[in-house]
C-alpha positions in Angstrom: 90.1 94.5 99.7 91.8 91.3 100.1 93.4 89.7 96.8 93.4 86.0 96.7 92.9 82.6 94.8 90.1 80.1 95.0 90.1 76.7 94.3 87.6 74.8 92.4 86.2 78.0 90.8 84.2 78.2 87.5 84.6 81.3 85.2 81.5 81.6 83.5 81.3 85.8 83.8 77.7 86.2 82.2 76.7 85.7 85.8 78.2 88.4 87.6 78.2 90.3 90.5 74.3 91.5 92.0 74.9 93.5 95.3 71.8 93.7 97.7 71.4 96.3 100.9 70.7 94.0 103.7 70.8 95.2 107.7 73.9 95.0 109.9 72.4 91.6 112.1 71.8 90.1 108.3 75.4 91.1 107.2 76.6 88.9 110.2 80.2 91.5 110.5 80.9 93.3 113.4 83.1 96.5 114.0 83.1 98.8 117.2 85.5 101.4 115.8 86.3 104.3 118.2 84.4 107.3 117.3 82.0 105.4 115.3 79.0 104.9 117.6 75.9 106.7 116.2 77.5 106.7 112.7 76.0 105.6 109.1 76.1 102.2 108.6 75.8 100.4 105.0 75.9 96.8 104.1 75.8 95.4 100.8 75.8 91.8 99.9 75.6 88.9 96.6 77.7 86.5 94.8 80.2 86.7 92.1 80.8 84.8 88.7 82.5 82.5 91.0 79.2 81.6 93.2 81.7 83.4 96.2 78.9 85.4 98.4 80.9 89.1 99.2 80.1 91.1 101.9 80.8 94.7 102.3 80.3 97.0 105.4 81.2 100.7 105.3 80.9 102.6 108.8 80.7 106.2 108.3 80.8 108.9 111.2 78.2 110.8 113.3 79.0 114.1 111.2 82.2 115.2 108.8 84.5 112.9 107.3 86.6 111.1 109.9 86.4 108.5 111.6 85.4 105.9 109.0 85.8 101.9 108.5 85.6 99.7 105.6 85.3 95.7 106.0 85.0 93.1 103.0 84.3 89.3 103.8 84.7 86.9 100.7 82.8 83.2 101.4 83.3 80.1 99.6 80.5 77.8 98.0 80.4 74.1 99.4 83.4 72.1 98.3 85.7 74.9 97.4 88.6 76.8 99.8 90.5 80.1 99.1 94.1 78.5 98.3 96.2 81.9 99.1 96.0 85.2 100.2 97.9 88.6 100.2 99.4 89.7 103.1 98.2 93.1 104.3 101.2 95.3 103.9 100.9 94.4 100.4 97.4 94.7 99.8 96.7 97.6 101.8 96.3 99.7 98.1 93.8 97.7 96.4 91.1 99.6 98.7 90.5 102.3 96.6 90.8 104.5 99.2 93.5 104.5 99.5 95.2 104.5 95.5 96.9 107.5 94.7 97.9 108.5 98.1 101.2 108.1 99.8 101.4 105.5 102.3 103.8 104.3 105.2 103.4 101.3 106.9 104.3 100.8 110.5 103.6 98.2 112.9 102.4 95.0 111.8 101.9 91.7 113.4 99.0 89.4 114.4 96.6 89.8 117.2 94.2 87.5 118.0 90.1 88.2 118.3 87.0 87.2 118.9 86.7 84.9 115.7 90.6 83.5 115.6 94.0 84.5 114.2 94.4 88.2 112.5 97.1 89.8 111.1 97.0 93.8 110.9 99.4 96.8 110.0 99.1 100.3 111.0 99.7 102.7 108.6 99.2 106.2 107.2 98.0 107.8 103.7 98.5 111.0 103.1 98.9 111.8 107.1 95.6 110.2 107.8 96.2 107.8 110.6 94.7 104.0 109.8 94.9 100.0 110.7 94.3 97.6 108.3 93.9 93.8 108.6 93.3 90.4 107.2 91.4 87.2 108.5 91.3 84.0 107.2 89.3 81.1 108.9 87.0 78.4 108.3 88.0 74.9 107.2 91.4 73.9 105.2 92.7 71.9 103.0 96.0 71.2 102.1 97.9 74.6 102.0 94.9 76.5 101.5 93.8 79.2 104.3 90.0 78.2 104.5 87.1 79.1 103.6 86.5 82.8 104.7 88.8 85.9 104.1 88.1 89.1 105.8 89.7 92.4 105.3 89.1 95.9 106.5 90.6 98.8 107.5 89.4 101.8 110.4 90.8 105.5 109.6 90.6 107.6 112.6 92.0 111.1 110.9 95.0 113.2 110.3 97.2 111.8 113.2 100.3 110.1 114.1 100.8 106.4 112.9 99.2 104.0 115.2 101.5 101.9 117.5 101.3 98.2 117.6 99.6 98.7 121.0 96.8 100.8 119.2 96.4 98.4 116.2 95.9 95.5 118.1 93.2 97.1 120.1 91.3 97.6 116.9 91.4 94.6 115.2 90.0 93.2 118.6 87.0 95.0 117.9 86.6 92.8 114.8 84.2 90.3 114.8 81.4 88.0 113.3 77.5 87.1 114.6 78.2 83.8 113.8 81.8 82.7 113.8 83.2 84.6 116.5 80.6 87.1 118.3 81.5 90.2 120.5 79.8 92.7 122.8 79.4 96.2 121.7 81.2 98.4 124.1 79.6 99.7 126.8 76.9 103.1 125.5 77.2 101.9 122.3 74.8 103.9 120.2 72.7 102.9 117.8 72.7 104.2 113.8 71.9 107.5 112.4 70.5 108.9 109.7 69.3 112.3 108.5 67.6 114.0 105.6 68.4 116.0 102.9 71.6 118.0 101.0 73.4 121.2 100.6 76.4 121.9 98.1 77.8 120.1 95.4 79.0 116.7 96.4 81.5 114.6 94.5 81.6 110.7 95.5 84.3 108.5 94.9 82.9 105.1 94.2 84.0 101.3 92.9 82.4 100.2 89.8 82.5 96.2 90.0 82.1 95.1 86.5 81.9 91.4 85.0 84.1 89.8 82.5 84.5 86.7 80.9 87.7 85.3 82.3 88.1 85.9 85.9 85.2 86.9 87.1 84.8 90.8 87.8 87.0 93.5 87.4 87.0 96.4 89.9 87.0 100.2 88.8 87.8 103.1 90.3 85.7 106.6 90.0 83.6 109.4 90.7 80.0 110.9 90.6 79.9 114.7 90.5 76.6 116.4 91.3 76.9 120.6 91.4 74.7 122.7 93.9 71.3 123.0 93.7 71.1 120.0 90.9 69.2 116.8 90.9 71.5 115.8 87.7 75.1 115.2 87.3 78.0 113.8 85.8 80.1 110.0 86.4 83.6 109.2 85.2 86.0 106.3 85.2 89.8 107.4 84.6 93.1 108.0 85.6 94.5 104.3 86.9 91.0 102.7 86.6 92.3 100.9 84.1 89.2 102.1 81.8 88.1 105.6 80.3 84.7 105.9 80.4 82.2 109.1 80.7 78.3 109.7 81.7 75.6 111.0 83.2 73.8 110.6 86.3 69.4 111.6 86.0 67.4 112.3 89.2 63.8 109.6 88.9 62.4 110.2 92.0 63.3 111.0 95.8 61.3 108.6 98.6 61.7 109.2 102.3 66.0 109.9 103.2 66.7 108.0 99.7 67.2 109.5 96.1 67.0 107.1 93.2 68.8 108.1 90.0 69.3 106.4 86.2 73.1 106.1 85.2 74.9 105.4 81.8 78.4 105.1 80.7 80.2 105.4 77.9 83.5 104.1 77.8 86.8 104.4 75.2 86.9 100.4 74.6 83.4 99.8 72.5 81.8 99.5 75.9 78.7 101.1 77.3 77.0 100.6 80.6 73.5 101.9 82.3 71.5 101.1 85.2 69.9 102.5 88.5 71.1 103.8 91.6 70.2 105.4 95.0 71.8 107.8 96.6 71.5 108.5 100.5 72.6 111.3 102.8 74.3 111.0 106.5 75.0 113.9 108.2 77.7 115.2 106.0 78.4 112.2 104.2 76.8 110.5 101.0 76.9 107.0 100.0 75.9 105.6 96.9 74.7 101.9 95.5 73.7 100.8 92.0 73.3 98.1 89.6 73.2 97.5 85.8 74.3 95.7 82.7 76.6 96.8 79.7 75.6 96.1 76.2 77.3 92.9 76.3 74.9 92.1 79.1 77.0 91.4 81.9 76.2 92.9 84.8 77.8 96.3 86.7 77.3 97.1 90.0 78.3 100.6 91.9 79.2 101.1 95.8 81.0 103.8 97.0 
């Protein structure tokens, strides 16, 4: 997730981040990932505390774990500009994917796409092979680097690191409806989705959570649900950077989608509940939710 500054912002974090599903043409990103044709496709969108609209894309596979893409596009309000940005070597671990792992970066450069100027670096974490990348466009001002920053990143699996060659080729397959349009390759398959769930599943996910300085703070953790239950457990920990426990309660289950109650309670004074659905892929389950803490500011879950 790119890290950056934006100038002319207000701070008022009662507002809050409020994430919405919308469909990929709505979403306006564009990602043609090898292996990913066919695959689960989730796009969630809404503004922050900042009136900044955030977009984010996860492309899942056709079945297992691997391949799998994330994409994250931050837009400014009228009258404002993002005034810096961090490169992507350096702000490869703020993805929570990819915290905790160990990570070597290889090539990186920039590449040019369908929408302008992009800077990427190959890398690996943990042996999986992966590119990640940045893009900023839109109009400037002064130093700053416009109006639009996307980021993303495409793991393909346990692999050797991708070459320069290789990376390039991916962040070509970048783009956006709007501000820099591509074709999907040629057989390009639509979007899956099946039914239903076996075995326990455990979910990392990214608990976006409102303040009242900067806007939002982003958390990392995990919803455990064991075999054969509609009920489970959630946790924030480790380098989250807050302890908190709770409990996740099945309400009801309507066509492929599974809608659950959650609350948190955390080791600061603060507390947290809301709802969220739950939907299966193949082998794969993704997660979005919503809520306030008992300071009323608002939380929102993706995975």
């Amino acid at each position: 997730m790119a890290v950056f500054a934006l100038a002319g912002a207000c701070t008022n974090g009662d507002i809050g981040p409020e994430y919405l599903e919308v469909s990929e043409v709505e979403s306006r990103l564009q990602f043609y990932g090898p292996g990913l044709a066919g695959g689960y496709r989730l796009f969630l969108t809404g503004k922050d505390s900042h009136f900044v609209r955030r977009t984010i894309a996860t492309y899942g596979p056709v079945s297992g774990e691997f391949p799998f893409a994330r994409m994250y596009l931050a837009e400014t309000p009228p009258t404002r500009h993002f005034t810096r940005v961090r490169p992507v070597k350096e702000g490869i671990e703020q993805w929570d994917w990819f915290r905790g792992k160990t990570i070597e970066i290889g090539a990186s450069g920039d590449a040019v796409n369908a929408i302008g100027r992009i800077e990427y670096a190959a890398a690996t974490a943990d042996g999986i092979a992966c590119v990640a990348w940045l893009q900023t466009f839109g109009p400037r001002e002064g130093t700053g680097v416009g109006t639009r920053v996307l980021s993303g990143f495409y793991c393909k699996g346990t692999g050797t690191m991708p070459s320069a060659a290789e990376a390039e080729s991916i962040v070509r397959l970048v783009g956006h409806r709007t501000y820099g349009a591509i074709e999907p390759p040629t057989g390009w398959a639509a979007s899956t989705s099946s039914t239903g769930r076996t075995g326990s599943i455990s979910i990392p996910i990214q608990v976006i959570w409102a303040n009242n300085t900067s806007g939002v703070d982003i958390f990392g953790g995990r919803i455990r649900i064991p075999d054969g239950k509609m009920n489970g457990t959630m946790s924030l920990g480790g380098d989250s950077g807050r302890q908190c426990e709770g409990v996740v309660d099945y309400d009801r289950q309507e066509s492929d989608r599974l809608f659950m109650r959650w609350r948190l309670t955390c080791a600061d004074g603060l507390n947290a509940s809301g709802t969220l659905t739950m939907k299966d892929v193949g082998r794969s389950t993704y997660v979005v939710g919503e809520g306030k803490d008992n300071r009323g500011r608002k939380v929102s879950l993706i995975d």
